[in-house]
N, C-alpha and C positions, 0 to 999 in steps of 0.2 A: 203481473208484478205482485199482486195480490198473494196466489200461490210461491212464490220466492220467500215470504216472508212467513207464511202459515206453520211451520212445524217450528219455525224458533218460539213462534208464540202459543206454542201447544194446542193448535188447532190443526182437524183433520179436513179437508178441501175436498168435497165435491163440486163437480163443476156443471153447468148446464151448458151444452155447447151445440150450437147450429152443426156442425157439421166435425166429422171424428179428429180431421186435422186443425179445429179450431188453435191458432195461439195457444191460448187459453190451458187445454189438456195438456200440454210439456208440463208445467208446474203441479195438474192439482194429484190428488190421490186417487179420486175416482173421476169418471165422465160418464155421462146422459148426453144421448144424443136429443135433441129435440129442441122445440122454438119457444123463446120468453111467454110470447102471448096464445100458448097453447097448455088449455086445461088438464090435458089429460101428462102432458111433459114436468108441467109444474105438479102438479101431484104426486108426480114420480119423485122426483126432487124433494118436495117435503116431505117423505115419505121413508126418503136414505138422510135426512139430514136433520139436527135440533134445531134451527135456526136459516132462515134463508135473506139472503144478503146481494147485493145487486152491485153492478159496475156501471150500468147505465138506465137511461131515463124511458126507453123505450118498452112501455110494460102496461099492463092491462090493469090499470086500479081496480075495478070492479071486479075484474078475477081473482085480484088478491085478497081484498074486501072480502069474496065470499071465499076464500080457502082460510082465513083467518077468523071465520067464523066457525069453522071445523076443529080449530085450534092449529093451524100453522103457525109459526112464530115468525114474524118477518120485519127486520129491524137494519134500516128505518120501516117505519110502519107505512099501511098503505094510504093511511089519513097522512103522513110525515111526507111522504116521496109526493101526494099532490102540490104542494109547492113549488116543486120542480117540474112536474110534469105537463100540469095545467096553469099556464102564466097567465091566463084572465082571470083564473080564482086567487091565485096570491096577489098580484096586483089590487083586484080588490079587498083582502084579507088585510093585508098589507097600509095600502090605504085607512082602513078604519081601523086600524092599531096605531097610525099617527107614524108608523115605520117611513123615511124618508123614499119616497117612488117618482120618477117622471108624472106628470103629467097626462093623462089616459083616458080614454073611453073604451068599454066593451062592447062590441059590435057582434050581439047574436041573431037579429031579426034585420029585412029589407029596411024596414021602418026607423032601423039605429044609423041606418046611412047617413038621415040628413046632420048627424053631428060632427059631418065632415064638410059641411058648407061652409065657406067662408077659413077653413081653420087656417092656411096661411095671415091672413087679415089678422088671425087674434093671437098667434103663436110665434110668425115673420118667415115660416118656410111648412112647407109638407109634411103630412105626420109620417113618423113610421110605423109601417104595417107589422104584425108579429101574428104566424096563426099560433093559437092557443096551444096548439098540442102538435107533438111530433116533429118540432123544428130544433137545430141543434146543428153547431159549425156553421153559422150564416146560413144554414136551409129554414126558408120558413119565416124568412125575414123579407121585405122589400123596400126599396129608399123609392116614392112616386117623385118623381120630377115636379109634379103642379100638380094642387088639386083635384083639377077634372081626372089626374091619373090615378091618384089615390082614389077617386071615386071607382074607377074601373077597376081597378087592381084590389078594393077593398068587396067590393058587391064578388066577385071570381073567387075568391079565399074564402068569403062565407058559403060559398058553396058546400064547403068541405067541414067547415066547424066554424067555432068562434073565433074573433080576434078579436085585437088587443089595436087599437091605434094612439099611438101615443108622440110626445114631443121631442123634435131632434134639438138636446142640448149643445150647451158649447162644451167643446170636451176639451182638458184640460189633459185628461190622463185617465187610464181604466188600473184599478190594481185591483187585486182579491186577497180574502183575509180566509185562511184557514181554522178550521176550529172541529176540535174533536171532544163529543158526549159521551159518557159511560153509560149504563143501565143503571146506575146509583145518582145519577145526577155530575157527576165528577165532569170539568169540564176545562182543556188544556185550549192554548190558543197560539200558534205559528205566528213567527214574524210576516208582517204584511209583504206583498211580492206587487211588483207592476207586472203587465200584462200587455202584450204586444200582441197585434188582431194584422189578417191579412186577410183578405177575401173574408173576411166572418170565422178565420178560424182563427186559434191562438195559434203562431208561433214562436212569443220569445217569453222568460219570465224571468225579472231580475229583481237583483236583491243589494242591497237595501235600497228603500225607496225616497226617492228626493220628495215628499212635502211635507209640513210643516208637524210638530211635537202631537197638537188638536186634535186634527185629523187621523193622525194615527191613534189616537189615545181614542178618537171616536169612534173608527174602523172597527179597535177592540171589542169594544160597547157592545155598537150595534149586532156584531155578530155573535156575543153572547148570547145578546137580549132575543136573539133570531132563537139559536139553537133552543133557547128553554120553550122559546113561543110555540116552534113548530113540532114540538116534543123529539127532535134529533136523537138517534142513537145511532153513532157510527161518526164517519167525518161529512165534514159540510165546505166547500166554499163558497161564499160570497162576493160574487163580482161587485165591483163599487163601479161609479162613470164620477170621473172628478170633475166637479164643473164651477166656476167662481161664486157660484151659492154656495158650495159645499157636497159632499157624498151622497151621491142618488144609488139607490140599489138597480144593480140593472139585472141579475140572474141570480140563482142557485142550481148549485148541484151539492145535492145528498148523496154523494159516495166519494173516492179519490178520483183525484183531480187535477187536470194538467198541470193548473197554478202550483203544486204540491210535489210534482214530481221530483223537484232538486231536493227533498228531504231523505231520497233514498241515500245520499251519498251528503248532506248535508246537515243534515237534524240529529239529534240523540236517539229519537225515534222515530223513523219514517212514516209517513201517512197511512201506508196498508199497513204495518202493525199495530200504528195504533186504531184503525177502522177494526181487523179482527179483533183486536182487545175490546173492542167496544160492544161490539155485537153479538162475545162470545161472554160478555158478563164480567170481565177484566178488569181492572185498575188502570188507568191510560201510562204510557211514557212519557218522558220528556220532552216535549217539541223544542227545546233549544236550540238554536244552531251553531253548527261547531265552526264557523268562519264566520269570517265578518261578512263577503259577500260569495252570491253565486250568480249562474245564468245558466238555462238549460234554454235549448232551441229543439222545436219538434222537427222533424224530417219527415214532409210531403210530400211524396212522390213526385217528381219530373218526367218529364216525358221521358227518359232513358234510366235504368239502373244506374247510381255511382258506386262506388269501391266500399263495402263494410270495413275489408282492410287500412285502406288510405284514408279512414277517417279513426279510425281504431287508433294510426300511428302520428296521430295530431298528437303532441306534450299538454297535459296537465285537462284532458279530457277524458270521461267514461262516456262511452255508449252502448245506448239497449236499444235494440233490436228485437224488435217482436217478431219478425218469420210470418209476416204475411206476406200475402202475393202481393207482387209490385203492379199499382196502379197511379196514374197519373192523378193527382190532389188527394190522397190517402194517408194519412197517417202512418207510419211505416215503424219507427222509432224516436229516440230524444237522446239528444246526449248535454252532457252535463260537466260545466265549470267550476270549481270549488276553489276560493282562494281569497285575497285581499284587495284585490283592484277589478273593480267593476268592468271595466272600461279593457283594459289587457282580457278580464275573462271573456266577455265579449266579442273579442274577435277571435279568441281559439274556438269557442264554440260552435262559431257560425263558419269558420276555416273547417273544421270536424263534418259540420253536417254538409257542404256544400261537398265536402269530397264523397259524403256519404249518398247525397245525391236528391239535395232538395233544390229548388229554386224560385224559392218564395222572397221577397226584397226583405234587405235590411229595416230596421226602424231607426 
């Protein structure tokens, strides 16, 4: 989606792509075959490119760390994209910035276990486990039933790296606040969107969001105050967890972003132009959006292919289609509602993807 948008914004798209039928390659202008966390592929890349620019989270700081110290330009930066990457370093980053977070402990040694004694007794349920790095879509998350299971289930994770044990609050509502940085500092902020979770992945996102003037006005805030803090350049969402205290942060992601997706066919300026504008040294666009409301629903593979066609010929929906292979719980495509009624877009959407051939519950 990225590349759809690249030559309007006078940017030329190289691509890094796992393999030559990647997605990815139909839009850009050039491709490299080769894998994110491989030095000698990323070199290739910065090599054909001014500037290197990421779509997901899955990436080797320290390799970018030392190609940036060769003078590769990579934006977000590889200090920037640890916020995302490493959720026990922002969580404590976060923390001593006074930045509103759950409740936590990092669990990197046997000996940090025992901060899991008792924690229903002082919390009123189970923490939830999070490993540090490499989780994403509900992978890498665990809900322990009691105690003694978070003990087991936390001691098994540290095996692999650090986590993150932290508090299940009450959740009222998750939404995300989009916000796009220039390399000047210039800095545009999207109307706030809720965010619908199913097994740990997103699939619904709607627009405008039922709470209160505050909160939104805080939503804003905060995620300004985020993008200056973690030096952002590019787009950013921030997931919120709404809870009767108030906005807890519960994620970031430093690129485009599922929360974002209805701005291709909703906003003045959709999310990947203004990410390339950012990254390319741009001026940002408008984030306005041109309707009062949207809803865009992801399409997760089911166990059988449904109809591109029969979902294509739902009224008053767009759908993308990525042209990957059909796998059961995959992300496949999203399609997308634009209109005045929340509640009407909502079910052409999810009439659209179900013919398309998801079968993930309503919310």
């Amino acid at each position: 989606m990225m590349g759809d948008e690249a030559h309007a914004v006078g940017v030329e798209l190289t691509v890094l792509a796992a393999t030559p039928s990647d997605p990815a390659s139909r839009s850009a202008d050039h491709v490299l075959v080769g894998a994110a966390d491989d030095e000698e592929s990323l070199r290739r890349l910065a090599g054909a490119t001014d500037v290197v620019t990421f779509d997901h989270e899955l990436v080797d700081l320290e390799l970018l760390a030392r190609l940036e110290a060769l003078g590769t330009v990579c934006r977000p930066s590889s200090s920037t994209l640890r916020f995302s990457v490493d959720k026990a370093f922002q969580r404590t980053d976060f923390a001593a910035a006074d930045l509103p977070v759950p409740h936590h402990v990092i669990l990197r040694h046997e000996t940090d276990l025992a901060a899991l004694a008792s924690w229903s007794q002082r919390f009123g349920s189970p923490p939830v486990l999070k490993a540090s790095r490499g989780g994403y879509d509900g992978r890498g998350v665990v809900f322990p039933l009691d105690d003694d299971e978070a003990l087991v289930e936390a001691r098994e994770m540290l095996s692999r790296g650090e986590v993150v044990a932290e508090e299940r609050v009450t959740l009222l509502a998750e939404v995300a606040q989009l916000v796009a940085r220039s390399v000047h500092g210039q800095i545009v902020v999207y109307p706030l969107v809720t965010t619908v979770q199913s097994a740990g992945m997103c699939v619904e996102v709607r627009r405008p969001v039922d709470i209160d003037a505050v909160e939104h006005a805080f939503a804003r805030a905060l995620a300004e105050r985020i993008a200056e803090h973690v030096g952002l350049v590019g787009v950013m969402a921030v997931e919120f967890f709404v809870t009767p205290q108030g906005l807890l942060i519960n994620e970031l992601a430093l690129r485009p972003h599922n929360s974002g997706h209805w701005t291709i066919e909703g906003a003045a300026t959709s999310q990947f132009a203004n990410h390339l504008r950012a990254v390319s040294g741009q001026d940002l666009g408008s984030p306005e959006a041109l309707t009062p409301a949207a809803v865009m629903v992801n399409v997760i593979g089911a166990a059988r292919p449904g109809s591109l066609r029969a979902a294509q010929d739902v009224e008053g929906v767009v759908v993308h289609d990525y042209a990957k292979e059909w796998r059961p719980g995959r992300k496949l495509g999203h399609v997308t509602a634009i209109g005045t009624d929340v509640a009407q877009l909502h079910v052409r959407a999810w009439e659209s993807a179900r013919a398309y051939g998801t079968d993930t519950q309503e919310a």
